[in-house]
C-alpha positions as CSV (number, residue, x, y, z in Angstrom):
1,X,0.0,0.0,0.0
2,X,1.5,3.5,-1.0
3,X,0.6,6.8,0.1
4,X,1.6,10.2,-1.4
5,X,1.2,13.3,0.1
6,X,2.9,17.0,1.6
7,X,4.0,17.0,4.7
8,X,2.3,19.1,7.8
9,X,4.8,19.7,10.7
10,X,3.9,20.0,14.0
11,X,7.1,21.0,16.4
12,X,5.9,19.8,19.4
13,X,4.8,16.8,21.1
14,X,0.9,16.2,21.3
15,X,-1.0,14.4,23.8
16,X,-4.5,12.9,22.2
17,X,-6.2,16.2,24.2
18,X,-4.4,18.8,22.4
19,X,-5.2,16.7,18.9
20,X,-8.9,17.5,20.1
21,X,-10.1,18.5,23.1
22,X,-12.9,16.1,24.5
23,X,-15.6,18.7,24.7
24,X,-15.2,19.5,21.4
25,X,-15.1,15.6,20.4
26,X,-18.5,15.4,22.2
27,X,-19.7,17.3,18.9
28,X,-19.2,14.6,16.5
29,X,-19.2,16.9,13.4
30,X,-16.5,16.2,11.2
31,X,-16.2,19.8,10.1
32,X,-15.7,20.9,13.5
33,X,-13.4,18.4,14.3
34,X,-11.2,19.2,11.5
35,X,-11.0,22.8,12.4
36,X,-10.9,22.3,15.6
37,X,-7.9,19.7,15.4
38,X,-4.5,20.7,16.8
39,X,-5.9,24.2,17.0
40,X,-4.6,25.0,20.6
41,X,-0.7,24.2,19.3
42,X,-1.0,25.3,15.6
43,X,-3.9,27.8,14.8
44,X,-3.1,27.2,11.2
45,X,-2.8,23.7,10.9
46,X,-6.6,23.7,9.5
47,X,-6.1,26.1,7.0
48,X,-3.1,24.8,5.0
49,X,-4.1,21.0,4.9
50,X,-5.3,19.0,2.2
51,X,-6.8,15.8,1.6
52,X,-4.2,13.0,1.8
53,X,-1.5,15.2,3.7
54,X,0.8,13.7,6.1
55,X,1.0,14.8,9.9
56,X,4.8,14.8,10.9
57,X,5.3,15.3,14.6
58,X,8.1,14.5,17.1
59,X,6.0,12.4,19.6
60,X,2.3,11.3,20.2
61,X,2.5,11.2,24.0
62,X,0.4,9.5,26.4
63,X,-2.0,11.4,28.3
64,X,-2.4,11.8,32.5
65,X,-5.9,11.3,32.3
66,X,-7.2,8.0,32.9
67,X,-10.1,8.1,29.9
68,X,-6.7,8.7,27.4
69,X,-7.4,5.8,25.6
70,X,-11.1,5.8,24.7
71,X,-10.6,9.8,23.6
72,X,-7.4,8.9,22.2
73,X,-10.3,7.3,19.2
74,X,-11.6,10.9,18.7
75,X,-8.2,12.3,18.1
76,X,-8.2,9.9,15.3
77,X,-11.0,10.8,14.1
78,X,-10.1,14.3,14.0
79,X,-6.9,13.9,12.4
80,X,-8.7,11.5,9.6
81,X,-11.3,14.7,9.3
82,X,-8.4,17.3,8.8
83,X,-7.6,15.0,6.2
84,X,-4.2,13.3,7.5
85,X,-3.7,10.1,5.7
86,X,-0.9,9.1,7.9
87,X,1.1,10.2,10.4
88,X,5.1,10.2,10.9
89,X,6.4,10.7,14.1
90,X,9.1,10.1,16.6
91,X,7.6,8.3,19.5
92,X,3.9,7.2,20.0
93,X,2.8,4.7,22.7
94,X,2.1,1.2,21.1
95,X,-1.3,1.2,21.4
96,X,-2.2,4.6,20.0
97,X,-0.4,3.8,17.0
98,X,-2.3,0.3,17.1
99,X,-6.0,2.2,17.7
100,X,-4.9,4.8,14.7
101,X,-4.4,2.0,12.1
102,X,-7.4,0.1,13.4
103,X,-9.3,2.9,12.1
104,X,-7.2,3.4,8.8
105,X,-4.8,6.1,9.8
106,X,-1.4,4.6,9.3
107,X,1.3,6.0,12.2
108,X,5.3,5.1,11.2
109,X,8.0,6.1,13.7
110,X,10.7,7.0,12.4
111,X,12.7,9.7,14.3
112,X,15.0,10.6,11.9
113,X,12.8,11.3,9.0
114,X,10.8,13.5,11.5
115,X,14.0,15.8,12.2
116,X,14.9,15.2,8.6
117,X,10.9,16.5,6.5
118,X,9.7,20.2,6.2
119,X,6.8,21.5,5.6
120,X,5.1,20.9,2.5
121,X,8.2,18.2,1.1
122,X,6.1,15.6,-0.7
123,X,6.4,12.1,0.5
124,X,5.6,8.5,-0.7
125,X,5.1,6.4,2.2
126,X,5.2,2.0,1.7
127,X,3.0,1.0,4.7
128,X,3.8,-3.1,3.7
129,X,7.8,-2.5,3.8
130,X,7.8,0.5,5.7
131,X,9.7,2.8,3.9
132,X,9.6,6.5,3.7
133,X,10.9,8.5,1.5
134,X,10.9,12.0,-0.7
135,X,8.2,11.9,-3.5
136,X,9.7,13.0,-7.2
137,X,7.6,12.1,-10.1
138,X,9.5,9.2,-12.1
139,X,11.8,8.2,-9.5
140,X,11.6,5.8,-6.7
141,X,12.6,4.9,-3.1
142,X,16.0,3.7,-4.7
143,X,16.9,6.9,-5.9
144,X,16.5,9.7,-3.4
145,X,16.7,9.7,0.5
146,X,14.6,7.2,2.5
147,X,13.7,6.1,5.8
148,X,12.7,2.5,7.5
149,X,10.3,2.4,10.1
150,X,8.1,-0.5,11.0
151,X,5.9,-2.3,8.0
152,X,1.9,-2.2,9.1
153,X,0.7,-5.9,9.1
154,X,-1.7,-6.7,6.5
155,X,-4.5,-6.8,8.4
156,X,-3.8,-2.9,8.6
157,X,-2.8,-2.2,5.8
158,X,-6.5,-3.4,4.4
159,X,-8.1,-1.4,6.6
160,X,-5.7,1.5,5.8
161,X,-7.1,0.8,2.0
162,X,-10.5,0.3,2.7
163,X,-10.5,4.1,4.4
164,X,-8.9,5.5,1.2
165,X,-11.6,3.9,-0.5
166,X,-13.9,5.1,1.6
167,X,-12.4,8.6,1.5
168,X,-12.6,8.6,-2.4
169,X,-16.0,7.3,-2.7
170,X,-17.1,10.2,-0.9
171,X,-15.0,13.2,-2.5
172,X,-16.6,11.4,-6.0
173,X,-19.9,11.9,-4.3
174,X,-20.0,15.8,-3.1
175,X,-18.5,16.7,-6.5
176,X,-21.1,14.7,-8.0
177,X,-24.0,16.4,-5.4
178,X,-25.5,12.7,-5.2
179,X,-26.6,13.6,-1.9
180,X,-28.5,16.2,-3.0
């Protein structure tokens, strides 16, 4: 499974709560999770990211509260809403990066490409080997700078596909206007 896409840097480690903040979560809308998302550490994160960009961070970090994990879903959900299709980051406890690819949102660690990506550098990411690595039309991983993190199982990475699918069915249907 391959991903393309510019990176969005965040320079700070995030805890699920500053992703989204759980009273905001409690709304459900997607629109107002995606402009709500990382709003209290980068205002402007909402405004310059597109479908299919890719969050790069230097650490998802465990929260203190004790209800981390069952929020830690709506910061996924938020990031999937501001239209991350994967994130890249430095640390991330095992089980938030096992909860974001259970819902289709691939996370690699990989500290060095996080110290090494700017903002909007385009990336091609191989979830089943994975590699990361700087995007150039008509060249591949082989000939530019790349990365190895861990590979997604396949389990994942068909869940990571189905999402795309999802995610493409539905940009096809509002420029379309089926719904309407």
């Amino acid at each position: 499974m391959i991903l393309t896409g510019y990176v969005r840097r965040l320079d700070v480690a995030i805890t699920p709560e500053q992703i989204i903040a759980p009273e905001v979560a409690a709304f459900g809308d997607p629109a107002v999770l995606a402009m709500q998302c990382c709003a209290d550490v980068d205002a402007g994160l909402a405004q310059r990211t597109q479908e299919g960009d890719i969050l790069v961070l230097p650490a998802i970090t465990a929260s203190p509260h004790p209800v981390a994990q069952s929020h830690s879903e709506h910061a996924v959900f938020a990031l999937q809403a501001l239209g991350c299709a994967a994130v890249i980051c430095g640390d991330v406890p095992a089980w938030w990066a096992t909860q974001a690819a259970e819902r289709g949102l691939p996370v690699l660690v990989q500290a060095e490409a996080v110290a090494a990506l700017h903002e909007g550098t385009a990336v091609r990411l191989d979830l089943e080997r994975g590699t990361i690595g700087l995007f150039e039309v008509g060249t591949s991983l082989a000939d530019g700078q790349a990365w190895q993190a861990a590979a997604l199982t396949p389990a994942q990475c068909d869940l990571v596909r189905r999402y795309q699918l999802l995610v493409r069915m539905r940009r096809v249907a509002d420029e379309e206007d089926y719904a309407g």
